[in-house]
C-alpha positions in Angstrom: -3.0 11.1 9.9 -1.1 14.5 10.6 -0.7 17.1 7.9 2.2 17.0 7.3 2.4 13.1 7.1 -0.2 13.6 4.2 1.6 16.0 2.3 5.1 14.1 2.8 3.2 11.5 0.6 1.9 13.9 -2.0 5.2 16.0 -2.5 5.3 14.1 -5.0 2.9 11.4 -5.5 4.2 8.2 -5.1 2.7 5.5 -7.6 2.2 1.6 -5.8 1.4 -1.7 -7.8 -0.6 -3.8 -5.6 -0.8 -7.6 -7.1 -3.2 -9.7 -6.1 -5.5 -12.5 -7.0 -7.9 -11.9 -4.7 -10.6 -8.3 -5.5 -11.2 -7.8 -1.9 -7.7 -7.6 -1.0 -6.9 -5.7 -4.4 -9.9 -2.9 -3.7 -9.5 -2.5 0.0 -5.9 -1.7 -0.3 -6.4 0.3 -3.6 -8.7 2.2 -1.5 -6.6 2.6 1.9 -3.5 3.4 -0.2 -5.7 6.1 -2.1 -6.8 7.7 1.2 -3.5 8.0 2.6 -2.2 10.3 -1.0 -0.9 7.5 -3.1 -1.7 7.3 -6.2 -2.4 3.2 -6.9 -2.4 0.6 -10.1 -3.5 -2.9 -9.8 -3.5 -6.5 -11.4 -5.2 -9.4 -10.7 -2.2 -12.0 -11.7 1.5 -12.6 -12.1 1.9 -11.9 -16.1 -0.8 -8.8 -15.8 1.6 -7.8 -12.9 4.5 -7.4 -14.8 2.9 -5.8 -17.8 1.9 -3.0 -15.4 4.7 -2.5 -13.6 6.3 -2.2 -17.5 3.5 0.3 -18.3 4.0 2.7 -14.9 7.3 2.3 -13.7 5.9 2.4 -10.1 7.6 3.2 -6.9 6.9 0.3 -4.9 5.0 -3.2 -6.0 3.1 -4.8 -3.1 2.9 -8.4 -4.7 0.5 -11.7 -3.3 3.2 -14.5 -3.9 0.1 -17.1 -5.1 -1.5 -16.1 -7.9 -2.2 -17.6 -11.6 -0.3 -17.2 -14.8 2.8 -16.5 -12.8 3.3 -16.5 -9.0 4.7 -13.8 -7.1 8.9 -15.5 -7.2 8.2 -15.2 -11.0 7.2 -11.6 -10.8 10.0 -10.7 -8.3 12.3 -12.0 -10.7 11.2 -10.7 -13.2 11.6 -7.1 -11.9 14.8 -7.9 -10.6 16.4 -8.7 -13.7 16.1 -4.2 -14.3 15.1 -2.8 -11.5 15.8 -2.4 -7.7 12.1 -0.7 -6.7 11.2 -1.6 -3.5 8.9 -4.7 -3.2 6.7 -5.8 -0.2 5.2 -9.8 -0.5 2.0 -10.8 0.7 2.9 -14.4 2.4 0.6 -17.0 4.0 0.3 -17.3 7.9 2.8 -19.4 9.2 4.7 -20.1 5.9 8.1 -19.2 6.4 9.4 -20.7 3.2 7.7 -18.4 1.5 8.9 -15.1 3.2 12.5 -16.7 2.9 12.5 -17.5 -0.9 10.7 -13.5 -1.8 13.5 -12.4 0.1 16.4 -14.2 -1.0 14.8 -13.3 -4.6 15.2 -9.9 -4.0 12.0 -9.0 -1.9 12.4 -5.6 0.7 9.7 -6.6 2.8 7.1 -8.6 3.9 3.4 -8.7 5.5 2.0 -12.4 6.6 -1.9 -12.7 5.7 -4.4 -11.9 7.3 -3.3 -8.6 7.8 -4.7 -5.3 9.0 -4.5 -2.7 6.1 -2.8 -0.2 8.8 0.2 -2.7 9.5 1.0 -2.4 5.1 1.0 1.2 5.0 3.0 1.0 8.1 5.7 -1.1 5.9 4.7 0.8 3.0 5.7 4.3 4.4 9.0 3.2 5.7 10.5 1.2 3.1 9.4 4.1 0.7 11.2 6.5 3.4 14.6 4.2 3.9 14.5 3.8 -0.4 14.3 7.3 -1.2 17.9 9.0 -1.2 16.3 12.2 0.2 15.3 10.9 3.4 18.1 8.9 4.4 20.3 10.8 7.5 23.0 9.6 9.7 22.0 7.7 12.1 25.3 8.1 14.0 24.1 11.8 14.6 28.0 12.8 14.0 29.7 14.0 10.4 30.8 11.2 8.1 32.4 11.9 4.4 30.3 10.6 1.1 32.2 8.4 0.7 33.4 5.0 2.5 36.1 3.2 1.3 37.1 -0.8 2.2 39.7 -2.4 0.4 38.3 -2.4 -3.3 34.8 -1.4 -2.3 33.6 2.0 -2.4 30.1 3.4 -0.9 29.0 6.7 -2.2 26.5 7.6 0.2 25.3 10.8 -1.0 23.9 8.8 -4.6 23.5 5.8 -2.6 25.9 3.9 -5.0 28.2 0.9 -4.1 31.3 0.5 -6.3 34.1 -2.3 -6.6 36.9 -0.6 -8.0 35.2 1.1 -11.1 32.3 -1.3 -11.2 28.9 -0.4 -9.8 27.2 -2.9 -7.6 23.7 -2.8 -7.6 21.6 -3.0 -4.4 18.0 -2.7 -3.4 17.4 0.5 -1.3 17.0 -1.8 1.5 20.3 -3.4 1.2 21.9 0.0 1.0 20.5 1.4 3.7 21.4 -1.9 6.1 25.0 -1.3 4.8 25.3 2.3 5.0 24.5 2.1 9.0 26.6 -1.2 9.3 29.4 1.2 7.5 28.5 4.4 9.4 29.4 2.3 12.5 32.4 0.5 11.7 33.5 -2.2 14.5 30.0 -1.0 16.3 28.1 -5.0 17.1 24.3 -4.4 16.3 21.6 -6.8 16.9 18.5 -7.8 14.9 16.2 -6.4 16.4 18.4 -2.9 16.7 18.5 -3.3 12.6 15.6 -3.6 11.9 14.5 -0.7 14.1 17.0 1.3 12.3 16.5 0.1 9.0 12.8 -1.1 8.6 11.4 1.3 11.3 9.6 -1.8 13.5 8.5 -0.8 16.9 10.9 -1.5 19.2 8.1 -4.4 21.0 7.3 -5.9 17.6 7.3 -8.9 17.1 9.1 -10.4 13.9 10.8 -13.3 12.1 14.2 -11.5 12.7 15.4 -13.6 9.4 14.5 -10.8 7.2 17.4 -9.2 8.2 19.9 -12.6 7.9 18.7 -13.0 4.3 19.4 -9.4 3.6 23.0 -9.7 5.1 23.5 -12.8 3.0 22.3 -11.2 -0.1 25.0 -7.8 0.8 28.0 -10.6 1.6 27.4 -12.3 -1.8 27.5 -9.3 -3.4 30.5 -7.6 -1.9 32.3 -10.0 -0.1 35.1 -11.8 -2.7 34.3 -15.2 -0.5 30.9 -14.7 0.7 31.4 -18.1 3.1 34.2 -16.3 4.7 33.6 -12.6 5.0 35.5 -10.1 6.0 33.5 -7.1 5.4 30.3 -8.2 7.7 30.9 -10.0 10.1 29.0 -11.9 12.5 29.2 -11.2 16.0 28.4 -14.1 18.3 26.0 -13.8 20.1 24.6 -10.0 19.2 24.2 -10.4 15.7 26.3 -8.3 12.6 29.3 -5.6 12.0 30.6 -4.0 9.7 35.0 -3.9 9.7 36.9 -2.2 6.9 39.9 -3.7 5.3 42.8 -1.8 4.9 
């Protein structure tokens, strides 16, 4: 790894919960994660899971979804209830159901076992980079204004906030940043695979279950959309996939 990479990650040092019920999976990761400059906290179940995360207040949890005393949905909701950190499941080859549910739960990301350590600090690194409000840029290349405004809703993208009239909406950093591009580009058709390039930073030639991004827009329309089964705000577009159209 470059330099500077490395001292991206230690300016500051970013703490990572890795959950998992397996010790090999726990201490290779612990160590990977170390070597790279992150500083790393682990637990060996769902309930000791969520009594470290209480403990450190990390910046991302990478979470197994089977393990004892409380599975991985359990913990997700759990963190959910206060607190939009970035997670990353650990799902079972060829189990879609399970990378579905973590998501619609509230899950950022997710890696499908057996997986190469490289591949999670990979996902790791950029959901860390699209989370973190000092690293987001315009992808548009061009000027656009703070702030966005819709109909009711408001995006404030220089705090990363969403508001509906004087209410805050809250949203994972993922879900901002897939709206804040969407928004950035209003009327502009992008595909799947073009988001999550843009938004998740996977290689253009990866290959992926393209439904973490359909669960992320269904989590953004039932949060801002006043009839989610009939949006107006994001909008599909046949045949290409989403966009983004502002109401007067």
């Amino acid at each position: 790894m470059a330099d500077e990479e490395l001292n991206e990650l230690n300016d500051p040092k970013q703490r990572i919960l890795v959950a998992d019920d397996e010790a090999s999976i726990r201490r290779i990761l612990e160590t990977r994660l170390k070597m790279v400059g992150y500083d790393v906290v682990t637990a060996q179940d769902g309930e000791e899971a969520v009594e470290v995360y209480n403990k450190t207040n990390p910046d991302l949890v990478v979470l197994d979804v089977m393990m004892p005393k409380m599975d991985g949905y359990g913990v997700t909701r759990e963190i959910r209830r206060t607190s939009d950190v970035p997670i990353i499941i650990l799902t079972a080859l060829g189990d879609v159901s399970e990378r579905i549910t973590g998501l619609e739960l509230g899950a950022d990301d997710y890696v499908v076992k057996p997986f190469s350590p490289k591949e999670l600090e990979a996902r790791v690194k950029a959901v860390l980079r699209r989370t973190n409000a000092k690293d987001v840029t315009n992808t548009t290349g061009k000027g656009v204004k703070n702030i966005i405004t819709t109909g009711s809703i408001k995006i404030d993208t220089a705090r990363r906030q969403v508001y509906r009239k004087n209410e805050r909406i809250r949203l994972t950093g993922m879900e901002f940043s897939l709206l804040e591009l969407m928004a950035n580009n209003c009327g502009q058709a992008f595909s799947r695979n073009e988001i999550l390039q843009h938004v998740w930073s996977y290689p253009p030639d990866h290959r992926i279950d393209t439904r973490v991004v359909d669960v992320h827009i269904s989590r953004l329309r039932s949060k801002l959309e006043a009839d989610p089964a009939n949006p107006e705000l994001i909008l599909t577009a046949r045949g290409i996939g989403y966009m983004f159209a502002r109401i007067n």
